[in-house]
C-alpha positions as CSV (number, residue, x, y, z in Angstrom):
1,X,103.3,32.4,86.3
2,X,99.8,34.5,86.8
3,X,96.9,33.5,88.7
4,X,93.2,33.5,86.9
5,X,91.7,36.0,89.8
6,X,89.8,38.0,87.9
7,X,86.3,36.6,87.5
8,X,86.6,35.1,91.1
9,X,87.8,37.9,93.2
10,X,84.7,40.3,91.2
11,X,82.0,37.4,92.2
12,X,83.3,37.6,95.7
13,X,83.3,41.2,95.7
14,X,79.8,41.6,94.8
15,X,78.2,39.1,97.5
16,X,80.5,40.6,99.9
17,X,79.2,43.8,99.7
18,X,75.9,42.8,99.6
19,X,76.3,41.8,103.0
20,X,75.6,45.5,104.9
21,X,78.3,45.6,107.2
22,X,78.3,49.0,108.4
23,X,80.9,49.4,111.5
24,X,78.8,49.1,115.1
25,X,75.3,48.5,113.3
26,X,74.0,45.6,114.6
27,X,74.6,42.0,113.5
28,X,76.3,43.4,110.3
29,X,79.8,42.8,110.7
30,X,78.8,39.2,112.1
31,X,77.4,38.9,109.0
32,X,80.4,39.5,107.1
33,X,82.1,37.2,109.0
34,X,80.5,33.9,108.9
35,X,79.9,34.6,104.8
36,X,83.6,34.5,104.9
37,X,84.1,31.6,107.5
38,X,81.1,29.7,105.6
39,X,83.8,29.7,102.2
40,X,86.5,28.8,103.8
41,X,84.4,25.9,105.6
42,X,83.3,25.0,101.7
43,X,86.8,24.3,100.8
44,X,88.3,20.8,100.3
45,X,91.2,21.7,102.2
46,X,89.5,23.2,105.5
47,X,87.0,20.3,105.6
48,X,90.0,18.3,105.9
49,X,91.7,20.8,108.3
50,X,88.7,22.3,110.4
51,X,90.9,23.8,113.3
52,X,93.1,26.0,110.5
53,X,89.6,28.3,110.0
54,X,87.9,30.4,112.6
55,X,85.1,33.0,113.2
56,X,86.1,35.0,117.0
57,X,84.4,37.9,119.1
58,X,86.2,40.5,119.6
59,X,87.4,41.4,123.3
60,X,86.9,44.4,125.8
61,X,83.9,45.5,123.0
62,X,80.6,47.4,123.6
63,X,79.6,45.9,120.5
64,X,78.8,41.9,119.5
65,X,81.0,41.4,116.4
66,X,83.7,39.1,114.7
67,X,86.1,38.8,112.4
68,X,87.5,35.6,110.5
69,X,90.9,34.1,109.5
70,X,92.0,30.6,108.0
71,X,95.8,29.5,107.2
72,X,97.6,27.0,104.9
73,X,100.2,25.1,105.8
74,X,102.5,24.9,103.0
75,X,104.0,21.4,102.3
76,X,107.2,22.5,100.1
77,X,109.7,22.7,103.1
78,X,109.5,22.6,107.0
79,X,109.7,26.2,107.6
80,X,107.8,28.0,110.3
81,X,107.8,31.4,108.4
82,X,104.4,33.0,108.2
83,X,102.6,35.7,106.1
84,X,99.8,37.5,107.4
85,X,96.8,39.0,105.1
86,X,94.6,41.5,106.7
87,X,91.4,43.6,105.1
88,X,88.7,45.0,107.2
89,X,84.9,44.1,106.1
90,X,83.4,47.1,108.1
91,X,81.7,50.1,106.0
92,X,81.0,53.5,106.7
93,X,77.5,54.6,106.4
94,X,75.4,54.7,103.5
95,X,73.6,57.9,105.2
96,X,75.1,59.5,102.0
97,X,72.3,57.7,99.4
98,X,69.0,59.0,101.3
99,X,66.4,57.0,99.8
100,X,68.7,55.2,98.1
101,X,70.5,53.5,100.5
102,X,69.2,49.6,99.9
103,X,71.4,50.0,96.3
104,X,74.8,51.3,98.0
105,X,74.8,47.3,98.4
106,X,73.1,46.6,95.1
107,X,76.5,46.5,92.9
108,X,74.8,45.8,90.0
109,X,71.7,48.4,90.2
110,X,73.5,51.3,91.7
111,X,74.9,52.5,88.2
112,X,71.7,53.0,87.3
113,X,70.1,54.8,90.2
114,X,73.6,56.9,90.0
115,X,72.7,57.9,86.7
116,X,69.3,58.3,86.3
117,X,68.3,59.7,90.4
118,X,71.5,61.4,91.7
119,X,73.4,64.5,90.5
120,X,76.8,62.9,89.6
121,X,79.5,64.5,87.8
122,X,81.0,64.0,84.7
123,X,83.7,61.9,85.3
124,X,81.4,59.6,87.3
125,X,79.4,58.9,84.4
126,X,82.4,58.3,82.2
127,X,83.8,55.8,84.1
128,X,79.9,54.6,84.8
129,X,80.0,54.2,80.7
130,X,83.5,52.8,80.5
131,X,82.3,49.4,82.3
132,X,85.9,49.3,84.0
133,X,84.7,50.5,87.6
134,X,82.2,48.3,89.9
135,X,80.4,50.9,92.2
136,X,78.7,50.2,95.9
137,X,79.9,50.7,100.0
138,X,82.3,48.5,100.6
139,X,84.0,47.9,96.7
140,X,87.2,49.9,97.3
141,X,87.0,50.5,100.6
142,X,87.8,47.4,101.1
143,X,85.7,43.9,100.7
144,X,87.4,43.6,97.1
145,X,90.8,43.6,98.9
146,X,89.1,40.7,101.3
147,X,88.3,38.9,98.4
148,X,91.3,38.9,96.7
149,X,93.0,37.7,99.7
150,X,90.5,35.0,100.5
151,X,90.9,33.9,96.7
152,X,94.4,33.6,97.3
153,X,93.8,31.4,100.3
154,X,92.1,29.2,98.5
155,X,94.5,28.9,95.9
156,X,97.2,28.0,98.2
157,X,95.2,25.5,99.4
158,X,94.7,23.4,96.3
159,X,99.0,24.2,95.7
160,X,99.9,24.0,99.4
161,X,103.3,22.7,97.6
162,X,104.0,26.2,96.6
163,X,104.8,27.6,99.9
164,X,107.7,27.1,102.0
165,X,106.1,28.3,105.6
166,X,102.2,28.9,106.0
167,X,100.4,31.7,104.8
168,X,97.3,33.3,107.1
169,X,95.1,35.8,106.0
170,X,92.6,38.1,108.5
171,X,89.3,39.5,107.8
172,X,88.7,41.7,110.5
173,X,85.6,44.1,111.6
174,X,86.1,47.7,113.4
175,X,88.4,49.3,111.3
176,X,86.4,52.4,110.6
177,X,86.0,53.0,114.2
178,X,88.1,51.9,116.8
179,X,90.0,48.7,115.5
180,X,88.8,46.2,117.8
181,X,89.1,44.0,115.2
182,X,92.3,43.5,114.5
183,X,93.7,44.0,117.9
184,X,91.5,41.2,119.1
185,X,93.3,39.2,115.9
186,X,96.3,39.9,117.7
187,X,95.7,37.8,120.3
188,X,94.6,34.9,118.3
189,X,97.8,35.0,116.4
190,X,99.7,35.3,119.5
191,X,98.0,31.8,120.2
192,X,98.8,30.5,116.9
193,X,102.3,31.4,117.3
194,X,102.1,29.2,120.4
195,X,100.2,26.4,118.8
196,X,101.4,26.2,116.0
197,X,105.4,27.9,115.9
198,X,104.5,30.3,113.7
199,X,107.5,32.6,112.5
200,X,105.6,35.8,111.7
201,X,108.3,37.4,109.2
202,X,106.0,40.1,107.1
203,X,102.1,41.5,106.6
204,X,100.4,42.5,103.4
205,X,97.2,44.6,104.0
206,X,94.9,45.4,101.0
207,X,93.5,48.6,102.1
208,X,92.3,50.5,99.1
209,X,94.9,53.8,97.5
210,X,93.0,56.5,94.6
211,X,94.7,58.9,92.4
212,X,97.0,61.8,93.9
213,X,95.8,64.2,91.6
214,X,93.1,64.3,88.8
215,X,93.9,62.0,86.2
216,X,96.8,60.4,88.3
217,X,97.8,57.2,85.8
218,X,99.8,55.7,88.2
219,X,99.3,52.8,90.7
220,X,100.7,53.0,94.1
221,X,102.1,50.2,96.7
222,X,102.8,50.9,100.0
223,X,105.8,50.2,102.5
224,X,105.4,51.0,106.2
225,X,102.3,52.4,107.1
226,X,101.7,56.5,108.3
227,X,101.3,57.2,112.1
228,X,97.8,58.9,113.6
229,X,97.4,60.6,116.5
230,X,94.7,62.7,118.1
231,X,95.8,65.7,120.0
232,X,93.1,67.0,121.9
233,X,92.2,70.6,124.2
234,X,90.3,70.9,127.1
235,X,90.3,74.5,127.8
236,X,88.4,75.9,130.9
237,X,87.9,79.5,130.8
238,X,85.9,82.1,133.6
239,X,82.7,82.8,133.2
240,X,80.5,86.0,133.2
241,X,77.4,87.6,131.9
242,X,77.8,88.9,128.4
243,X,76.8,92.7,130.1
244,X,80.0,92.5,131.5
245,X,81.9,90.6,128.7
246,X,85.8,91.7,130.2
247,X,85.0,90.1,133.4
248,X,85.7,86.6,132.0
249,X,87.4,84.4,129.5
250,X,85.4,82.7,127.0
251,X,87.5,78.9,126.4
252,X,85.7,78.7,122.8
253,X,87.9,82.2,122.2
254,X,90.5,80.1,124.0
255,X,90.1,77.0,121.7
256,X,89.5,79.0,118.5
257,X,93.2,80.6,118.5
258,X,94.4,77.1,118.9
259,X,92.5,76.1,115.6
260,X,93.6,79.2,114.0
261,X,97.6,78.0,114.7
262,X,97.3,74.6,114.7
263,X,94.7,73.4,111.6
264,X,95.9,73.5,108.3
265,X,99.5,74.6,110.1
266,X,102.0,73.3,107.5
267,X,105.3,73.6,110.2
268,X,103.5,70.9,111.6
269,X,103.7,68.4,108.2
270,X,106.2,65.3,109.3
271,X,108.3,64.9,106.6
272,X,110.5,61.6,106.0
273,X,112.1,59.8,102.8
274,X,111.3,62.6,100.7
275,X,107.5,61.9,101.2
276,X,105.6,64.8,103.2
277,X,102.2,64.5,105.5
278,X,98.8,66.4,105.2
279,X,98.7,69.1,108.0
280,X,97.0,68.5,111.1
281,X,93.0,69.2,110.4
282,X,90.2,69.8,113.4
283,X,87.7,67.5,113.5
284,X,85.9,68.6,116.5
285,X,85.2,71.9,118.7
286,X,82.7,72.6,120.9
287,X,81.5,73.8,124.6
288,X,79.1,72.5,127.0
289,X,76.3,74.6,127.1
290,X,73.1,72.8,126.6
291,X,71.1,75.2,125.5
292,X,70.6,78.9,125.4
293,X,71.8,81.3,128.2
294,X,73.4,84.9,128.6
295,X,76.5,83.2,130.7
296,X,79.7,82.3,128.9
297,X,80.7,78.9,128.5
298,X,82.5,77.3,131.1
299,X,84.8,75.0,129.7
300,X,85.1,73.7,126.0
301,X,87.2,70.8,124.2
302,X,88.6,70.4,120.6
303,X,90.8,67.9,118.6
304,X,92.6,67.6,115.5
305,X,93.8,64.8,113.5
306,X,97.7,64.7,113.5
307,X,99.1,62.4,111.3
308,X,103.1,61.2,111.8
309,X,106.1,59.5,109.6
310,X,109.1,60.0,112.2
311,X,107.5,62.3,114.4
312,X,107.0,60.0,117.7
313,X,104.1,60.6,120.2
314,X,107.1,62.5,122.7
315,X,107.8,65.0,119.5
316,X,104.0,65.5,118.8
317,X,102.9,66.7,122.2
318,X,105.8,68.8,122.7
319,X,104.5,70.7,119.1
320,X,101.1,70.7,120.3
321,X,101.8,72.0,123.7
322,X,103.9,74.8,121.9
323,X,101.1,75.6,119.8
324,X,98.7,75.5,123.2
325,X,100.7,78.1,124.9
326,X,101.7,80.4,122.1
327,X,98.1,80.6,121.4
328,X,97.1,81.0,125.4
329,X,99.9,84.4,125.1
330,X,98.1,85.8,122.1
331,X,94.8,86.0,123.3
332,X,95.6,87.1,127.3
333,X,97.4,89.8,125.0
334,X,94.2,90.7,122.5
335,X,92.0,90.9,125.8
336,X,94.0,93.3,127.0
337,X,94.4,95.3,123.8
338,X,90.8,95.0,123.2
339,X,89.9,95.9,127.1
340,X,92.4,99.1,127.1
341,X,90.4,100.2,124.1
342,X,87.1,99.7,125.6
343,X,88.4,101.7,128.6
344,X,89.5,104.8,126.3
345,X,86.2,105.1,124.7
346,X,84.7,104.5,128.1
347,X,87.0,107.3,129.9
348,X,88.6,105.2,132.6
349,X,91.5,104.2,134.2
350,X,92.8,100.9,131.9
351,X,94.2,97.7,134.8
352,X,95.4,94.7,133.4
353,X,93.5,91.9,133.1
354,X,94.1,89.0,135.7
355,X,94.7,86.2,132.9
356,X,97.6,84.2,132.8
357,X,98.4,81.4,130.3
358,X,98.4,78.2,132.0
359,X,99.1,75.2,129.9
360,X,99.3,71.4,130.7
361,X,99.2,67.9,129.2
362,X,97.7,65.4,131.0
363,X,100.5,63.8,132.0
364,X,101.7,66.6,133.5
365,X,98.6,67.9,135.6
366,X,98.0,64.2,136.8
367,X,102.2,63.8,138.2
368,X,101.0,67.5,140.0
369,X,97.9,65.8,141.8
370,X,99.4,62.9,142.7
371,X,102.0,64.7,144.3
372,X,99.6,67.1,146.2
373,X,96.9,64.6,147.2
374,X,98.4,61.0,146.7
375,X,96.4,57.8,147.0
376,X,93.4,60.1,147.3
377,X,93.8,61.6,144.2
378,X,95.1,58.5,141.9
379,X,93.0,56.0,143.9
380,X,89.9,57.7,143.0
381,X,90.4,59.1,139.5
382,X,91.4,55.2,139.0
383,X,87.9,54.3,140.1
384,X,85.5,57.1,138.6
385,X,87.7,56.1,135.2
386,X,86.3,52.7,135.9
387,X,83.2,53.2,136.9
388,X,82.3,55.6,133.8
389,X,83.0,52.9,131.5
390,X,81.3,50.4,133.0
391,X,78.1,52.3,133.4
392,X,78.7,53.9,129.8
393,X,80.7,51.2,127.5
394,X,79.3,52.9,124.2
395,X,80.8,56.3,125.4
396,X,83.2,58.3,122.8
397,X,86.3,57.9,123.8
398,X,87.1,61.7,123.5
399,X,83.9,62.4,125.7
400,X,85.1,60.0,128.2
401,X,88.8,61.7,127.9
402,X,86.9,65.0,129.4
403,X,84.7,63.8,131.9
404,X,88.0,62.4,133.7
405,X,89.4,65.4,133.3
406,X,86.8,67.2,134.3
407,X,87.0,64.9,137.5
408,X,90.7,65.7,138.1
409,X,90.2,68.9,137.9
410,X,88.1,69.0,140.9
411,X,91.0,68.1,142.7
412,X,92.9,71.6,141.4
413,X,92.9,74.5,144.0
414,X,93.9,76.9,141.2
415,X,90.7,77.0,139.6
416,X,91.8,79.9,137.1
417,X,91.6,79.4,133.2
418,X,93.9,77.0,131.6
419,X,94.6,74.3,128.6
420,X,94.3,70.7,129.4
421,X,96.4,68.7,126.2
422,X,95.6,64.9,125.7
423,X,96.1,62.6,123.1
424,X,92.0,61.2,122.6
425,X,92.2,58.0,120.4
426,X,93.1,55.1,119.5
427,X,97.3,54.8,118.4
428,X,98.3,54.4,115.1
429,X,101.6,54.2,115.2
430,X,104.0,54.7,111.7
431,X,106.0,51.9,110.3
432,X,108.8,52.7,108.5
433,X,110.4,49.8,106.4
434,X,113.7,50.5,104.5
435,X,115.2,47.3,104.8
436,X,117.2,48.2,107.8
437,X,116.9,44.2,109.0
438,X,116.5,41.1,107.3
439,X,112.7,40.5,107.0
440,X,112.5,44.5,105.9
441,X,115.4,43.7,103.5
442,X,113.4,40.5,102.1
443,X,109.6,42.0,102.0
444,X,111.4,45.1,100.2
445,X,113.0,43.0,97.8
446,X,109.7,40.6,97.5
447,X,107.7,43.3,96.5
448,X,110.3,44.9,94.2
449,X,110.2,41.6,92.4
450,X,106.4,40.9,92.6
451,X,105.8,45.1,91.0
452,X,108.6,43.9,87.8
453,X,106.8,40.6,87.4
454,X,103.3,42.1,87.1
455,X,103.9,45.1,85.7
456,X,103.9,43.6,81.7
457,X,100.6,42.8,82.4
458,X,99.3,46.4,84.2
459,X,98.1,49.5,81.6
460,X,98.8,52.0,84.5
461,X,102.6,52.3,86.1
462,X,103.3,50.8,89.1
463,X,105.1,53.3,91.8
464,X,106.6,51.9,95.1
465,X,106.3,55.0,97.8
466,X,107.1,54.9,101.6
467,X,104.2,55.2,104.0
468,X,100.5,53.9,103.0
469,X,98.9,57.6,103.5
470,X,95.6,57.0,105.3
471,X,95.2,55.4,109.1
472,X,95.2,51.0,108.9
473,X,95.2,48.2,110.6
474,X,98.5,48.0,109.7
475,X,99.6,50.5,112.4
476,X,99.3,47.1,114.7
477,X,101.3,44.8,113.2
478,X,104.8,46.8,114.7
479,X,106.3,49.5,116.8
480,X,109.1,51.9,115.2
481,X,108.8,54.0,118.1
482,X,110.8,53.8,121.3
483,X,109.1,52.5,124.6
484,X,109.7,55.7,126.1
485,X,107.4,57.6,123.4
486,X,104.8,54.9,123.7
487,X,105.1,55.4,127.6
488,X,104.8,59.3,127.3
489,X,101.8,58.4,124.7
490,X,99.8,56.3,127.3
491,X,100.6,58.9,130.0
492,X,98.9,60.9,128.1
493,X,95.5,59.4,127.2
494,X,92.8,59.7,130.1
495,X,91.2,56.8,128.5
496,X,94.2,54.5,129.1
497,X,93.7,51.1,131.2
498,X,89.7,51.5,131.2
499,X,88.4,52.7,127.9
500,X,91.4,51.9,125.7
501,X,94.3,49.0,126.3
502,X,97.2,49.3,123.5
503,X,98.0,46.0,123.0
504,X,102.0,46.5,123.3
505,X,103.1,43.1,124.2
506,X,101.3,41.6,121.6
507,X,101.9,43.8,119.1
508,X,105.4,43.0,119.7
509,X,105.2,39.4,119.8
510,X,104.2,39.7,116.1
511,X,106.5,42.7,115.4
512,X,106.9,42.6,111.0
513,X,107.1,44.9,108.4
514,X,103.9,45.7,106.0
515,X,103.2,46.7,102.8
516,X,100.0,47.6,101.4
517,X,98.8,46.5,98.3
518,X,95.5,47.6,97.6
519,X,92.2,47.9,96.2
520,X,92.6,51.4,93.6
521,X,89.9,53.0,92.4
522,X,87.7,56.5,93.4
523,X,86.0,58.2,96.2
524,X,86.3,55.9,98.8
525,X,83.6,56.9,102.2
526,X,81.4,58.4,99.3
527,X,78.0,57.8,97.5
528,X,80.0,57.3,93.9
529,X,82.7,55.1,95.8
530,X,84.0,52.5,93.0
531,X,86.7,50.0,92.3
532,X,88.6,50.0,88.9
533,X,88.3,46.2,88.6
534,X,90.9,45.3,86.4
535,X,93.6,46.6,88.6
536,X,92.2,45.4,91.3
537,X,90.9,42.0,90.7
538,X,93.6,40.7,88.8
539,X,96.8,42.4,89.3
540,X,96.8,43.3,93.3
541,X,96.1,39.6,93.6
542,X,98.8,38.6,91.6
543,X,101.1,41.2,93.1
544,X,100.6,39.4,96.6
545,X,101.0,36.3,95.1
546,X,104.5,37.2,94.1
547,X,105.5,38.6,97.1
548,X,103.6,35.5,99.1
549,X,105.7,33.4,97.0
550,X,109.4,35.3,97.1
551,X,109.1,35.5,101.1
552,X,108.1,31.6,101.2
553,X,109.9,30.4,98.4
């Protein structure tokens, strides 16, 4: 059996993203929501059941925003076993369109103004032509995943006698940013589980996949979901006039050697089940000058996106911190290869330099505080922590990371050069799903079943792989890593217990595998962003149907 999704979940696409919901803008994710919790209201079955729907805040936010869920109970047996949906209706920018941006929400239009206003390549205005792709912010990335799941929703709740066990799904806001959303969902399905004896047993997400290569013909399905971390470098260096350039160290020469050995670095891919990682990539490096002066910078920061499939957050500091001080040796040795030159062609006596490559993580220079200055110390680094994010809430997280630093470090007696390493964002931690338990076993087996079933009816093959390959909301939904490597992670983040909580406990209390079937199409976070409809109107749908259906059966 198929469900007729196609001509629904494209209608709900298109009003969907025709609500701009563009993360942290104002009012727009709100929006989102209540179009969503405004459909469920219309149904028969949630008129009849109005405490199974809900729109809800999210909590500890700078930003007023929500998020939406409804479940069906399923009347075909009394099990408690529950399936959890989740999608994200945030955006990124539409920046990207210039004058065009009212039309990156204009489904319909946008073609046209691709076509006839913007320089687009080729193959955009084949598949423009071929009719097979809708275009706009938001299709594939990933409102059309939303809508799938809140077509299947409704489904089940005009066949509630399908299900064996109740079926929830989760539009959440704040992906794109800092995934308030669905870790404030966590704690209303924490409460469900109370309420209502909910068995959680496995989550689908719907975030959206794209070709590997050019041309790629194949569709892809996800198990387990990659890890994300942020290592990060604070590196404070000595300062001097530029007349007397060898009488300092320069921490953006300091930080520059690290990007040299650490971006791009492919030693430092994770590899697992035959599927390999992108390389670590820096996303950020900079000092803090403000403008214009003949002094060296005094201090400077940096960090790179690392992402992780067994690698925990123990095995990627200690790489990082390898990498920190193998990259501290090299340039206390090309300052003094370079200095002994200078001082040949300057006919004087060469003396060593006085630097000396001093690396720590955080964790590490806050235990050596502690221990030198107690209560003082950890009492007050406690309170400035607190105080900075109360008096800045909208702060970046990786600017707040270096301000408390920067506090400890006033603390230090050795005020020489040195490395500061500190993991500066929010955890995504990898799932890995091989069927090593019984809901594993089951959601594997579900999904096997529900990529046979629905592959007759798909032009493109259908490829299971290990480890959806960008950062997801999935990454909450379980833990494959030890509590000693999430303890060694929180250690490590300055921004821990005031600008960022990991929800641990309730992550665990919900603690199930994921898979990922989602949107497909092209260029997701840019201007010719589109969603190949077919695929993903009709077939993801019924995909999750199946494996809805094999897990509640």
């Amino acid at each position: 059996m198929s469900v007729q999704s196609y001509e629904e979940v494209k209608e709900l696409t298109r009003k969907l993203v025709a609500i701009p919901s563009i993360v942290r803008a104002p009012g727009g994710e709100t929006n989102c929501a209540r179009a969503i919790d405004s459909y469920y209201g219309n149904l028969p079955y949630f008129q009849k059941n109005p405490t199974q729907f809900k729109m809800f805040q999210t909590v500890d936010d700078s930003v007023v925003r929500h998020s939406t869920y409804a479940y069906v109970k399923g009347t075909k047996g009394n099990s408690n076993k529950t399936v959890i949906l989740i999608g994200h209706i945030d955006t990124v920018g539409v920046d990207d369109y210039m004058k065009y941006k009212e039309y990156a929400f204009r489904t319909d239009e946008l073609p046209a103004i691709l076509k006839e206003k913007m320089h687009v390549s080729e193959e955009v205005l084949r598949d423009i032509d071929s009719g097979e792709y809708m275009f706009g912010r938001g299709t594939l990335d990933m409102k059309s995943g939303v809508a799938g799941h809140m077509f299947l929703i409704k489904y089940f709740s005009e066949h509630p006698e399908e299900l064996c066990g109740n079926l929830i799904a989760i539009a959440e806001c704040d992906e794109e940013d800092n995934s308030h959303g669905i870790i404030s969902a966590l704690y209303e399905l924490e409460e469900l589980k109370k309420r209502e004896g909910f068995e959680y047993i496995a989550c689908i997400n719907a975030d959206y996949t794209t070709d590997y290569y050019p041309g790629d013909p194949n569709r892809y399905v996800y198990l387990g979901s990659i890890g994300k971390l942020l290592p990060s470098f604070y590196a404070v260096g000595k300062e001097t006039h530029v007349g007397q350039s060898f009488g300092g160290l320069d921490p953006n020469l300091l930080l520059a050697e690290i990007t040299r050995n650490f971006s791009l670095n492919t030693e430092l891919c994770d590899e697992a089940h035959g599927e390999v990682t992108v390389p670590p990539i820096s996303l950020k490096q900079s000092d803090f000058k403000d403008g214009y002066t003949v002094q060296t910078a005094l201090a400077a920061y940096s960090y790179f996106n690392f992402f992780t499939y067994s690698m925990s957050p123990i095995d990627v500091m200690q790489k990082t911190k390898e990498v920190a001080v193998r990259s501290f040796d090299n340039v206390v040795g090309y300052l003094n290869t370079e200095y002994q030159k200078y001082c040949a062609k300057l006919g004087v006596d060469y003396t060593p330099l006085p630097w000396k490559t001093r690396v720590y993580t955080w964790e590490e220079l806050y235990a050596e505080l502690a221990a030198e200055h107690g209560e003082l110390f950890t009492a007050h680094i406690a309170r400035f922590a607190a105080n900075l994010n109360q008096a800045e809430p909208e702060l970046d997280m990786r600017v707040f990371s270096v301000k408390v630093i920067e506090e400890a470090w006033t603390f230090l007696k050795d005020k020489s050069p040195a490395v500061v390493i500190f993991f500066g964002s929010v955890f995504s931690a990898r799932i890995e799903v091989t069927g090593k338990n019984e809901k594993e076993a089951a959601l594997k087996s579900a999904l096997e079943h529900a990529v046979h079933t629905v592959q007759p009816d798909c032009k493109n093959p259908i490829n299971i792989k290990m480890f959806y390959p960008y950062i997801a909301d999935s990454s909450f939904m379980a833990i494959s890593d030890d509590m000693a490597s999430i303890e060694s992670l929180l250690n490590n983040m300055p921004a821990n217990k005031t600008k960022h909580h990991y929800p641990i406990d309730q992550i665990m209390q919900i603690n199930v595998p994921v898979v990922n079937i989602g949107t497909q199409g092209k260029d997701g976070h840019k201007l010719t962003e589109r969603v190949n409809m077919r695929y993903t109107f009709d077939n993801v749908p019924n995909m999750t149907y199946e494996v809805v259906k094999q897990l509640l059966k």
